[in-house]
The first five atom37 places (N, CA, C, CB, O) and aatype in JSON, in Angstrom:
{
  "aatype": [20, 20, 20, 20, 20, 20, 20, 20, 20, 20, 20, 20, 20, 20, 20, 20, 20, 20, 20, 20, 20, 20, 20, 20, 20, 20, 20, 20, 20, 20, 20, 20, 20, 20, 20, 20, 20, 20, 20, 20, 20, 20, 20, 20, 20, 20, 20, 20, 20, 20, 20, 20, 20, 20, 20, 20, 20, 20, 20, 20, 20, 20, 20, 20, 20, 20, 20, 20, 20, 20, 20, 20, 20],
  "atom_mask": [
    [1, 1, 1, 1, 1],
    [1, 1, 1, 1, 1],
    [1, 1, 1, 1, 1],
    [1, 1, 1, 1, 1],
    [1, 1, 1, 1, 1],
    [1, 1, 1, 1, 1],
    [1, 1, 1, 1, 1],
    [1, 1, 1, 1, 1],
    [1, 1, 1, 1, 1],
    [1, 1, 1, 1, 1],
    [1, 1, 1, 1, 1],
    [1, 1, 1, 1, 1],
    [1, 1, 1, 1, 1],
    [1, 1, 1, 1, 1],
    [1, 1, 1, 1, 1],
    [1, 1, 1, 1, 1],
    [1, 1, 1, 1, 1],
    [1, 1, 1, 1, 1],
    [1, 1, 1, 1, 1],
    [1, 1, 1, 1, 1],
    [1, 1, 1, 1, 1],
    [1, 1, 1, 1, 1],
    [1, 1, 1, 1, 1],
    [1, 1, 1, 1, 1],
    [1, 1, 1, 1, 1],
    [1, 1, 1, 1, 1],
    [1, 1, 1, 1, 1],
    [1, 1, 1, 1, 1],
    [1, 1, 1, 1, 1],
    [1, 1, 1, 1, 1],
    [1, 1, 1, 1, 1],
    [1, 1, 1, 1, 1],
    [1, 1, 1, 1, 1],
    [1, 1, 1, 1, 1],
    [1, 1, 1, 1, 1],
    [1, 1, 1, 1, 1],
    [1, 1, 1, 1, 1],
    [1, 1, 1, 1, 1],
    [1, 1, 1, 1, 1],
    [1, 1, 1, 1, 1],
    [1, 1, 1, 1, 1],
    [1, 1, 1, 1, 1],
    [1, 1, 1, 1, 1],
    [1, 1, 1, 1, 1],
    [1, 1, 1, 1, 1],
    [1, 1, 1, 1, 1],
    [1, 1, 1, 1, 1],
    [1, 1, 1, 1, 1],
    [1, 1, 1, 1, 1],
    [1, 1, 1, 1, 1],
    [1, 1, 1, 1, 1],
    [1, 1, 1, 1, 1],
    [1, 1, 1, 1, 1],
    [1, 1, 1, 1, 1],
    [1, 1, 1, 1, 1],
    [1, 1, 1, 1, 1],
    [1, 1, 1, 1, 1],
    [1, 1, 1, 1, 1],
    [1, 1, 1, 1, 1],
    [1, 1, 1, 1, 1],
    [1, 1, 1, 1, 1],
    [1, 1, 1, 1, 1],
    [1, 1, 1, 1, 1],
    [1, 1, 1, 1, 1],
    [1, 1, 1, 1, 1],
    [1, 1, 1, 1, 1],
    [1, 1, 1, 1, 1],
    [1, 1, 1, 1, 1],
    [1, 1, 1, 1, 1],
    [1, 1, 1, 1, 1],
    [1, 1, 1, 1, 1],
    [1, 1, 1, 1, 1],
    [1, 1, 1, 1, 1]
  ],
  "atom_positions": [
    [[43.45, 14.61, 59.04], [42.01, 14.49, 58.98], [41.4, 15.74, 58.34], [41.44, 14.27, 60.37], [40.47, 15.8, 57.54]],
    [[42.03, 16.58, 58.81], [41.58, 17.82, 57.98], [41.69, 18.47, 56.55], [41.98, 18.6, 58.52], [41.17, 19.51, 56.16]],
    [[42.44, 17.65, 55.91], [42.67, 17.64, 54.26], [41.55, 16.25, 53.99], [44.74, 17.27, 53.67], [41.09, 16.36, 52.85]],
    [[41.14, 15.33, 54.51], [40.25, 14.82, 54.19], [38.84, 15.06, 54.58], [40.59, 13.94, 54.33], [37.88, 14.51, 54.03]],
    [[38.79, 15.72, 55.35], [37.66, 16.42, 55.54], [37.1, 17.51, 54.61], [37.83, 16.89, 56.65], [35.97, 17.98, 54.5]],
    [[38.0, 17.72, 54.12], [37.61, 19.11, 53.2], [37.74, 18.61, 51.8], [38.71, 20.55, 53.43], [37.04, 19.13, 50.93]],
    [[38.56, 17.66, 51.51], [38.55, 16.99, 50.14], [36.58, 15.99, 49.88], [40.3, 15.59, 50.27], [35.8, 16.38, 49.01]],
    [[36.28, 14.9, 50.74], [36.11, 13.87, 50.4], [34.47, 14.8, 50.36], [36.68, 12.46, 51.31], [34.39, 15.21, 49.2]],
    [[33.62, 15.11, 50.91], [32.42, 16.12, 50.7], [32.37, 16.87, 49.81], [32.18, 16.89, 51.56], [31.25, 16.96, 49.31]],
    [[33.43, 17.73, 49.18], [33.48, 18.34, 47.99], [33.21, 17.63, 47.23], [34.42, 18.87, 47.65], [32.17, 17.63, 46.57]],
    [[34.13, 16.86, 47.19], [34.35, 15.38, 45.96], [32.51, 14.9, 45.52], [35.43, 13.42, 47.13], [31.97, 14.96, 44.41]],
    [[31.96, 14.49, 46.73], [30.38, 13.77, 46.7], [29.88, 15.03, 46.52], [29.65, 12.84, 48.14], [29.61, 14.95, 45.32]],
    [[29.52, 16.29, 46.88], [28.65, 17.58, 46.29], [28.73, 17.68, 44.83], [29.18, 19.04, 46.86], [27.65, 17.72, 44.24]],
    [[29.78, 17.72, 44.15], [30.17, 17.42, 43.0], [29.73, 16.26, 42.28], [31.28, 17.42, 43.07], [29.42, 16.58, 41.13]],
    [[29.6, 15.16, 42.48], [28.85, 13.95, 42.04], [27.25, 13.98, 42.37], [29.52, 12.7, 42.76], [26.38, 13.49, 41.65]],
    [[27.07, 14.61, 43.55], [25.27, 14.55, 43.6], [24.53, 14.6, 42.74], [24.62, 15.4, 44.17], [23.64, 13.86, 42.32]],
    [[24.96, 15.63, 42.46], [23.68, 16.34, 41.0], [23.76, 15.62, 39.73], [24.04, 18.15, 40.35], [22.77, 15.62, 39.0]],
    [[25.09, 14.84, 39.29], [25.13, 14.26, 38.22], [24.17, 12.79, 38.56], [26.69, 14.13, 37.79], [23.17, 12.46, 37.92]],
    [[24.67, 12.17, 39.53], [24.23, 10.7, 39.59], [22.25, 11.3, 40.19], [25.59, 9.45, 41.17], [21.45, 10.37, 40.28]],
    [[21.94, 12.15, 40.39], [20.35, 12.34, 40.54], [19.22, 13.26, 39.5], [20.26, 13.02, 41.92], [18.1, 13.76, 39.46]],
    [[20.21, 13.08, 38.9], [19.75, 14.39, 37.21], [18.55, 13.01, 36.64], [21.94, 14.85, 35.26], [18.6, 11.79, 36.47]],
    [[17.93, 13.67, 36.55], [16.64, 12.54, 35.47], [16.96, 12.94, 34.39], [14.77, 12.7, 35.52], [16.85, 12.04, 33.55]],
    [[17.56, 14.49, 33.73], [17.89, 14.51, 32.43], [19.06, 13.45, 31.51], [18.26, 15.81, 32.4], [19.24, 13.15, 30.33]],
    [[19.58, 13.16, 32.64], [20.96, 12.47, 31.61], [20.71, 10.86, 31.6], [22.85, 12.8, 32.43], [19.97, 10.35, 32.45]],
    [[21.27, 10.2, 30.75], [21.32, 8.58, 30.58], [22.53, 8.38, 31.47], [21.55, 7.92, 28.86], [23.49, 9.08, 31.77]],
    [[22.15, 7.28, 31.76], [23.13, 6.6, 32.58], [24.73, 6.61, 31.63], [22.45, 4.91, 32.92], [25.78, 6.79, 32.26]],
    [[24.75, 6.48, 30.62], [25.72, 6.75, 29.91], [26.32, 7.7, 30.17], [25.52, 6.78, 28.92], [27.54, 7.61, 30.3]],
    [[25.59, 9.06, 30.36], [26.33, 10.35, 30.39], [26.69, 10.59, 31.46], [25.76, 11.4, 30.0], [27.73, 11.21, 31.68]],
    [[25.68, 10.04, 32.63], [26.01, 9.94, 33.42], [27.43, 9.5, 34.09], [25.26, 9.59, 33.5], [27.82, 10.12, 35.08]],
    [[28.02, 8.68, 33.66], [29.41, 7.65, 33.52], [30.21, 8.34, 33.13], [29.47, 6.45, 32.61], [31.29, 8.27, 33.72]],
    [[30.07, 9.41, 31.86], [31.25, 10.18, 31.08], [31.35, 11.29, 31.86], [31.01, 10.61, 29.49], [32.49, 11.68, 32.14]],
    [[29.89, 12.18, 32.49], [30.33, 13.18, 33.25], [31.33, 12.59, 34.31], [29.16, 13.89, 33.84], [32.49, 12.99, 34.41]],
    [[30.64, 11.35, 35.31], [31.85, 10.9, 36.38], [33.15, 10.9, 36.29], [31.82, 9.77, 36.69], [34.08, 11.31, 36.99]],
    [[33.02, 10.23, 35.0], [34.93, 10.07, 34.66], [35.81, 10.94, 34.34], [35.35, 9.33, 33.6], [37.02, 10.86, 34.52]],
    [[35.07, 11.98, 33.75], [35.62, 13.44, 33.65], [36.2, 14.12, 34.65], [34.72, 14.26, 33.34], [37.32, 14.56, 34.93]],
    [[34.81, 14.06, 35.25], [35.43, 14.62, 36.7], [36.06, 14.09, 37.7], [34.67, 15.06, 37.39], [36.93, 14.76, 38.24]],
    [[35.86, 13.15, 38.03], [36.85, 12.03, 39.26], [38.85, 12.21, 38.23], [35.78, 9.28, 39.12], [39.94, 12.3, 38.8]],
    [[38.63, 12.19, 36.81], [40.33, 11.8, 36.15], [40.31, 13.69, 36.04], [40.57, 10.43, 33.96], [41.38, 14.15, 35.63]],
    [[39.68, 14.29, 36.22], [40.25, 15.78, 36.48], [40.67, 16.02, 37.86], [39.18, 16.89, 36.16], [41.52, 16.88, 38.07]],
    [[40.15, 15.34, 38.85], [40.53, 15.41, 40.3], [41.85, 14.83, 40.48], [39.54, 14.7, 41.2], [42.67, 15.27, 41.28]],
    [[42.07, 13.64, 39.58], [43.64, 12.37, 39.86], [44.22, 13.04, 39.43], [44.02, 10.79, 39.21], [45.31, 13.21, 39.97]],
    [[43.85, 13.98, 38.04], [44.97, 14.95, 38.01], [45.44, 16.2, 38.97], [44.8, 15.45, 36.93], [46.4, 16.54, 39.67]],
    [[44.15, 16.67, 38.57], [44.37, 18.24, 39.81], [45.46, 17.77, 41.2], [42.3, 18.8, 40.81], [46.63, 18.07, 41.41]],
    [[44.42, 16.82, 42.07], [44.62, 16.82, 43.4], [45.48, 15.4, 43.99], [43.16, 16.99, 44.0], [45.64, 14.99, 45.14]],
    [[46.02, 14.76, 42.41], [47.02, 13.54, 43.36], [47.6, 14.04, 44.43], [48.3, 12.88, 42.63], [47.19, 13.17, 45.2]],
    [[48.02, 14.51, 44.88], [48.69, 14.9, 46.27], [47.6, 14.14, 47.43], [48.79, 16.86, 46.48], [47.9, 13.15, 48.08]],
    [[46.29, 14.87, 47.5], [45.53, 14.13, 48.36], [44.58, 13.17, 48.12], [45.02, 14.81, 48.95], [43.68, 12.69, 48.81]],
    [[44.99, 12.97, 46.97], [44.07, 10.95, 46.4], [45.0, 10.39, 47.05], [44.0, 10.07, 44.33], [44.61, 9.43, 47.72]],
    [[46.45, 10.71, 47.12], [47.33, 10.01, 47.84], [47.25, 9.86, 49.41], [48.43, 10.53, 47.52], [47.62, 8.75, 49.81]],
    [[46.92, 10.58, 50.2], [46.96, 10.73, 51.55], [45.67, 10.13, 51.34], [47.23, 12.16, 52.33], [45.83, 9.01, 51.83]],
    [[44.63, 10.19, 50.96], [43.37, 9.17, 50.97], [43.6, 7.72, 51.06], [42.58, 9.32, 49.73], [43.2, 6.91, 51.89]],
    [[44.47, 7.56, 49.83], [45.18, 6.22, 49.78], [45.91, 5.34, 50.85], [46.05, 6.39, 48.97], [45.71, 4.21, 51.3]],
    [[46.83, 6.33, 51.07], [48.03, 5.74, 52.26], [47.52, 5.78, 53.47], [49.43, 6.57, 52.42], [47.12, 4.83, 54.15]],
    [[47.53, 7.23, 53.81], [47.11, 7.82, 55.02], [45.96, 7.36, 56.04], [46.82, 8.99, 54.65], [46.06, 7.58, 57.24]],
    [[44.94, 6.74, 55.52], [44.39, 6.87, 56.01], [44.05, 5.82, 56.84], [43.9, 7.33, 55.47], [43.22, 5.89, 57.75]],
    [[44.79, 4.71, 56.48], [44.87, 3.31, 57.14], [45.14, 4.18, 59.04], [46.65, 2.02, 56.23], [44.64, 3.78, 60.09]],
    [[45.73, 4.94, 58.93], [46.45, 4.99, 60.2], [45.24, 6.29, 61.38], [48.44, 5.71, 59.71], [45.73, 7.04, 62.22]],
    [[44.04, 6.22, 61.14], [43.43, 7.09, 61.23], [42.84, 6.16, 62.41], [42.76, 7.7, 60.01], [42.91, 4.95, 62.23]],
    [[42.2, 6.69, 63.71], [41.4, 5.21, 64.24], [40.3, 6.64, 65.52], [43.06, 3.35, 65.46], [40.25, 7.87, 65.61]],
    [[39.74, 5.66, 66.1], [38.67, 6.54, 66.65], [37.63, 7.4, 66.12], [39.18, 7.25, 67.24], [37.29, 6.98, 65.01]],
    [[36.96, 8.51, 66.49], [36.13, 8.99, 65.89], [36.53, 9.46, 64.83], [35.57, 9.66, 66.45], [35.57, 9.86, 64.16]],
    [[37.64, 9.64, 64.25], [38.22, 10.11, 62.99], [38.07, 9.03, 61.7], [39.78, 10.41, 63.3], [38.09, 9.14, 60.47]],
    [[37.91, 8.06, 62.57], [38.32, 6.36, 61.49], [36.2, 6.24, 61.23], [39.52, 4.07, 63.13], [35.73, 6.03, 60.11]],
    [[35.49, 6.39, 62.23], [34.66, 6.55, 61.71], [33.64, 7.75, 61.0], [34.43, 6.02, 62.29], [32.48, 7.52, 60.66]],
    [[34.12, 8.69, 60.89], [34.23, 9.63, 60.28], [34.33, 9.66, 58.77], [35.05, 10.08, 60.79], [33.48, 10.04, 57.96]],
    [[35.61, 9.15, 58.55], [35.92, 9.24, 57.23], [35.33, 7.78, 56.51], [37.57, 9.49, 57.11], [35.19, 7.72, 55.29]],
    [[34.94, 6.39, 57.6], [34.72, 5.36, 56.84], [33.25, 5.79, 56.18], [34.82, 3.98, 57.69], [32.71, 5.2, 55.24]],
    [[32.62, 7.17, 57.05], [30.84, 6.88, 56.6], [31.07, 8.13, 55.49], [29.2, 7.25, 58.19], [30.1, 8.15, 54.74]],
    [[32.0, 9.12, 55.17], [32.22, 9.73, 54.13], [32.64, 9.1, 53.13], [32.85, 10.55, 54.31], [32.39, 9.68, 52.08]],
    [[33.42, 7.73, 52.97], [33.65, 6.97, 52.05], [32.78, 6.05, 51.41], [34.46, 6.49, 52.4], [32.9, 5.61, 50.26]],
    [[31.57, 5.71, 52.55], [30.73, 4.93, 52.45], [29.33, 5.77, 51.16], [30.36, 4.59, 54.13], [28.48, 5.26, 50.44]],
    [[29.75, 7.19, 51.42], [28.53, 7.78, 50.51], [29.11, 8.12, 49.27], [27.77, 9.11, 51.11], [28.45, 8.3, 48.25]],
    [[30.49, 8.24, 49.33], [31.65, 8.29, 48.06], [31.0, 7.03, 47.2], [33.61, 7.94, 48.62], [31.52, 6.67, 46.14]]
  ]
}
């Protein structure tokens, strides 16, 4: 829980400012995303993976935890 805790908020701080910018088109908007989300699959597969797998097995306040951090992802 604690590698996803510290991954999945970074991840959305990082997207805020792009997806609420009035300067950019939605276009650029899209190219900044993809930039950055396929710089993360690269950087940090290790824990896109434990996001992936892992997390099925998560339950209690932890399971809702991470479902309402995914939910703003």
């Amino acid at each position: 829980m604690a590698v996803l805790e510290n991954f999945l908020p970074v991840y959305i701080d990082e997207f805020n400012p792009i997806f609420h910018s009035t300067e950019l088109s939605e276009t650029e908007k899209l190219h900044k995303f993809l930039k950055i989300h396929m710089g993360r699959v690269e950087d940090r597969s290790d824990i896109l993976s434990i996001n992936l797998r892992d997390t099925k097995c998560l339950s209690g306040k932890n399971k809702l935890i991470y479902q309402e951090q995914q939910k703003v992802h």
